[in-house]
N, C-alpha and C positions, 0 to 999 in steps of 0.2 A: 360476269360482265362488270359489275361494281370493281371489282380489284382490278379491273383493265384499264376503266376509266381512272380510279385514283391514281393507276401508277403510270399513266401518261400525263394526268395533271401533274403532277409530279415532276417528272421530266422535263414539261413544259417549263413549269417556272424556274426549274436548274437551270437550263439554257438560258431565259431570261435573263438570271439574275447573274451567270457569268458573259453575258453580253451588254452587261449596265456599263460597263467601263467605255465600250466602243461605243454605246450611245452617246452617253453623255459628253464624252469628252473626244471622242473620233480619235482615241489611239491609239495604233494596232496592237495585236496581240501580240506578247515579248517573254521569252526565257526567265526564270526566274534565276537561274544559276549562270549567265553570258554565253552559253552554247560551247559548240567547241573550242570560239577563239582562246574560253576561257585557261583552256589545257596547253596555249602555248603553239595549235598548229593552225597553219594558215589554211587549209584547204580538207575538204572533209572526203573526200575522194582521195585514191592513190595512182593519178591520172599522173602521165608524166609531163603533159604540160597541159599549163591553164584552160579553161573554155575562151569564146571571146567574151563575153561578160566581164571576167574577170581580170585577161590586158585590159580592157577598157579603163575597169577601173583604177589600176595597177598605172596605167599614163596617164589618169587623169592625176591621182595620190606625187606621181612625182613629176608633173608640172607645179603641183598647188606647193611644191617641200622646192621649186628651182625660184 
């Protein structure tokens, strides 16, 4: 019972102390390496066209570039 309890304390203050960042400073969680955009493709699926999500943003990107 002793090693159940430390190693949920344990745990406990893991999470804690990778959730200091969104406390303190409310900023979401982010990639350490840029995700996939990093590799050059635009979409992470082999869908052959967009979601709507993604026109959405895709007209809003080329109103903001008109």
């Amino acid at each position: 019972m002793v090693v159940f309890v430390a190693t949920f304390a344990i745990f406990v203050l893991v999470i804690f102390g990778m959730s200091l960042g969104w406390i303190i400073k409310r900023k979401s969680i982010q990639g350490s390496c840029g995700g996939i955009t990093a590799l050059g493709m635009e979409k992470v699926c082999d869908c052959p066209e967009p979601c709507d999500a993604r026109k959405k943003r895709m007209a809003r990107e080329a109103r903001r570039i008109l």
